[in-house]
C-alpha positions in Angstrom: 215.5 79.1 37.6 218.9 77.4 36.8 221.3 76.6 38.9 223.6 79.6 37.7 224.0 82.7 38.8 226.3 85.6 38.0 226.8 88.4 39.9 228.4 91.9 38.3 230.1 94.0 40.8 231.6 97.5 39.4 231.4 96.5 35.8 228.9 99.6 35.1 230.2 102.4 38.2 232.7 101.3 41.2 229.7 101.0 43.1 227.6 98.7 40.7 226.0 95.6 41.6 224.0 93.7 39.1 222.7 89.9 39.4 222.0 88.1 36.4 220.1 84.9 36.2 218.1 82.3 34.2 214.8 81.8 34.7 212.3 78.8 32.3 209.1 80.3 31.2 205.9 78.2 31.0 206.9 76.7 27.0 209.9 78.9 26.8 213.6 78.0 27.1 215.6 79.7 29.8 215.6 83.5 29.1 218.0 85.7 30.6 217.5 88.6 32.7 220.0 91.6 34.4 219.1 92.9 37.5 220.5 95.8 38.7 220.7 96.7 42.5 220.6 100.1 43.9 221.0 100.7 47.7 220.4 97.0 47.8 217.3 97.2 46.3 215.8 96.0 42.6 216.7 99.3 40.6 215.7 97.9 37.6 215.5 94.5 35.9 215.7 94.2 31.9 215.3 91.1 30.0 218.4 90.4 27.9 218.0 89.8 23.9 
């Protein structure tokens, strides 16, 4: 994972929270993903494009 980390609060709904981060895949580059939290759980997590 790199060393950055963003995290989204009420950019989607006032109550919003959504992490996104960088993870390096086995021969990959860094690919990006969005995880969104729900009750402070993983409500979803979508790889971005």
């Amino acid at each position: 994972m790199s060393e950055r980390l963003s995290v989204h609060i009420g950019e989607h709904a006032e109550d919003s929270v959504e992490i996104v981060i960088d993870i390096k895949l086995p021969g990959e580059s860094y690919r990006g993903y969005f995880i969104s939290l729900e009750e402070w759980k993983i409500g979803n997590a979508v790889p971005a494009d």
